[in-house]
C-alpha positions in Angstrom: -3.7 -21.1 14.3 -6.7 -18.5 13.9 -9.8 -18.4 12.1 -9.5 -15.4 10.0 -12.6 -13.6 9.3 -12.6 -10.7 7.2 -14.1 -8.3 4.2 -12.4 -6.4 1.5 -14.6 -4.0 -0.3 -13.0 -1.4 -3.2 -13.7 1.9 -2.5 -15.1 3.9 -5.0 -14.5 7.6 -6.1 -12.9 8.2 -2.7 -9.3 9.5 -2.2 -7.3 7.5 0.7 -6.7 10.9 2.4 -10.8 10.7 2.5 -11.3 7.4 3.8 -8.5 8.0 6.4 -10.4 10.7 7.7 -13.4 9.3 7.3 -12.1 6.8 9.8 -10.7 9.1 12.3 -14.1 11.1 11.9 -15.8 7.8 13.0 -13.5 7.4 16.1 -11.4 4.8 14.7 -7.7 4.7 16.0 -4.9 5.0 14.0 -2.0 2.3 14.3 0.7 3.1 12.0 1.5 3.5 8.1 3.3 0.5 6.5 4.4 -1.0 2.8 3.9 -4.2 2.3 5.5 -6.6 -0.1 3.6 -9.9 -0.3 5.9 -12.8 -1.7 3.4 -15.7 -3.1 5.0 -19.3 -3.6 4.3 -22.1 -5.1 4.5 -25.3 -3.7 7.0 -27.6 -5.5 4.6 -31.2 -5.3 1.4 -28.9 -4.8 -0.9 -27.2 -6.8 -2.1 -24.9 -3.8 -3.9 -22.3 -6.1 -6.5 -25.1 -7.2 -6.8 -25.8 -3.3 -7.4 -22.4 -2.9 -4.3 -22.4 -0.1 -1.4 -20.0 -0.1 2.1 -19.2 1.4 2.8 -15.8 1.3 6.2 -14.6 3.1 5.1 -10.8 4.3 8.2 -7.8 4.5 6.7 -4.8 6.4 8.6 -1.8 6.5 6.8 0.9 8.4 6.3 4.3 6.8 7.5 6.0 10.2 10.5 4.4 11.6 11.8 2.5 8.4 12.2 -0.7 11.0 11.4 -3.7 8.5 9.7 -7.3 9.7 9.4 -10.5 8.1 5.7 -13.0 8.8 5.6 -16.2 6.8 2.2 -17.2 6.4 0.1 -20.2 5.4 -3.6 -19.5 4.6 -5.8 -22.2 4.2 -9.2 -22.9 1.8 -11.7 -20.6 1.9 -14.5 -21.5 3.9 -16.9 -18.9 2.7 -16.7 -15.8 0.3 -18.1 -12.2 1.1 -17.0 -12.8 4.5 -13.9 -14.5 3.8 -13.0 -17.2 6.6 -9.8 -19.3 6.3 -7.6 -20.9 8.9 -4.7 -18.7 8.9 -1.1 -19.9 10.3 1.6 -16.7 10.5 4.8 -16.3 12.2 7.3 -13.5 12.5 10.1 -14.4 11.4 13.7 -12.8 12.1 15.1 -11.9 8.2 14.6 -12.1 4.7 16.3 -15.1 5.0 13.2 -17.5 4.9 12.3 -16.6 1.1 16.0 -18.1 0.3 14.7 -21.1 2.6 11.7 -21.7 0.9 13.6 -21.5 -2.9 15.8 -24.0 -1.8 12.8 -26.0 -0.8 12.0 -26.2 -4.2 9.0 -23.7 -3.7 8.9 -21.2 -6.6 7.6 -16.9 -6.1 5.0 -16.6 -8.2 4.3 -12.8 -7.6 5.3 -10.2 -5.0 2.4 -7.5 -4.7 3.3 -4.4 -3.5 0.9 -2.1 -1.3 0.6 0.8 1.2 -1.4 0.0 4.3 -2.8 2.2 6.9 -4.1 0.5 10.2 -6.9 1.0 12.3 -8.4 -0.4 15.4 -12.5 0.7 14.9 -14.1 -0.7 17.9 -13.8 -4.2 17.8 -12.3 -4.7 14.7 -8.6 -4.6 12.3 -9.7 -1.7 9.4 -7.1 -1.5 6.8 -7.1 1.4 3.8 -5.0 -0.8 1.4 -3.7 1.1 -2.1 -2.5 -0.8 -5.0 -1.2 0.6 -7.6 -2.7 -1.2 -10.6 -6.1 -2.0 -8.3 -6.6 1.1 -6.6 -7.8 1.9 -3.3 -9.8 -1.6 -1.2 -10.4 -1.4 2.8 -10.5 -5.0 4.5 -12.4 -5.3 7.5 -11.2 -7.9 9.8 -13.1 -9.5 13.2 -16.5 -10.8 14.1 -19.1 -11.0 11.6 -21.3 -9.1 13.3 -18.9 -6.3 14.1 -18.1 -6.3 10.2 -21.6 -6.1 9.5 -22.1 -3.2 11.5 -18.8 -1.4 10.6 -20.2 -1.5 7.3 -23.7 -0.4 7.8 -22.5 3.0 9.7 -19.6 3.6 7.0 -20.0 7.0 5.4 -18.2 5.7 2.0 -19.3 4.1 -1.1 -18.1 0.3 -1.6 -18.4 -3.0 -3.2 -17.5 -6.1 -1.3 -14.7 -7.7 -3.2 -14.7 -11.8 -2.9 -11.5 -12.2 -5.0 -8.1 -11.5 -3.2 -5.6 -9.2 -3.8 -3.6 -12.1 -5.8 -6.6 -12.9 -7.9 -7.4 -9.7 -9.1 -3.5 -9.6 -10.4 -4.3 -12.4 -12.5 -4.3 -12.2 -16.3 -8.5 -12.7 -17.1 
């Protein structure tokens, strides 16, 4: 169990090949290229989306070697907003398997969002350059508030912090 502590902020008129560089420019290190496929589920006694919880089951196929893993994860309520903090439970898991688990558990997918992620280790803190294709282009900044805060001041790019998450900005307004 972690406290996870992060910022997602949309990117505006930048291309991802910018903002990649734009990290690298910065000295950030590059991790790896991956697509994600985020499985959401209901639970079946549970109305987690008014408790603001989720279990998302995560399939990560990186871009360069095609090797695919599995994290089942349980997020917990929001404790703030613009700097999103949330007790967050994940596990890697060995197969696909674990979604036919949790259907037979009565738990019910209620979307799968797709996304291409790039990775990067900037200083003290997780940097992704997320791209959705009906959202567009978001970076999430993920580590000590302070480290956030300063990532953000010194980034050559213009933003908006995003409070919402990737699943509520999917939703029908």
């Amino acid at each position: 169990m972690r406290l996870e502590r992060e910022v997602k902020i949309k990117l505006i008129d930048v291309e991802r090949s910018e903002a990649i560089n734009a990290l690298k420019s910065s000295g950030c290190i590059a991790l790896g290229d991956v697509i994600h496929n985020d499985y959401y589920f209901m639970h079946p006694c549970i109305d987690m989306l008014s408790l603001d919880e989720a279990i998302r089951v995560r399939e990560e196929v990186s871009i360069h070697t095609g090797e695919t893993k599995y994290f089942i994860t349980y997020k917990g309520r929001r404790l703030s907003r613009a700097f999103k903090e949330r007790l967050e439970v994940e596990v890697e898991v060995s197969g696909k398997e674990i979604i036919e688990i949790l259907k037979a558990l009565g738990f019910k997918v209620i979307t799968i969002i797709p996304k291409e992620r790039s990775l990067f280790k900037c200083s003290n803190t997780l940097v992704t350059v997320d791209y959705l294709s009906n959202l567009g282009l978001f970076m999430e900044v993920e580590g000590e508030k302070e480290l956030i805060e300063d990532f953000l001041k010194n980034l050559k790019i213009r933003y908006e912090v995003v409070e919402k998450t990737y699943f509520e900005l999917l939703q029908p307004t």
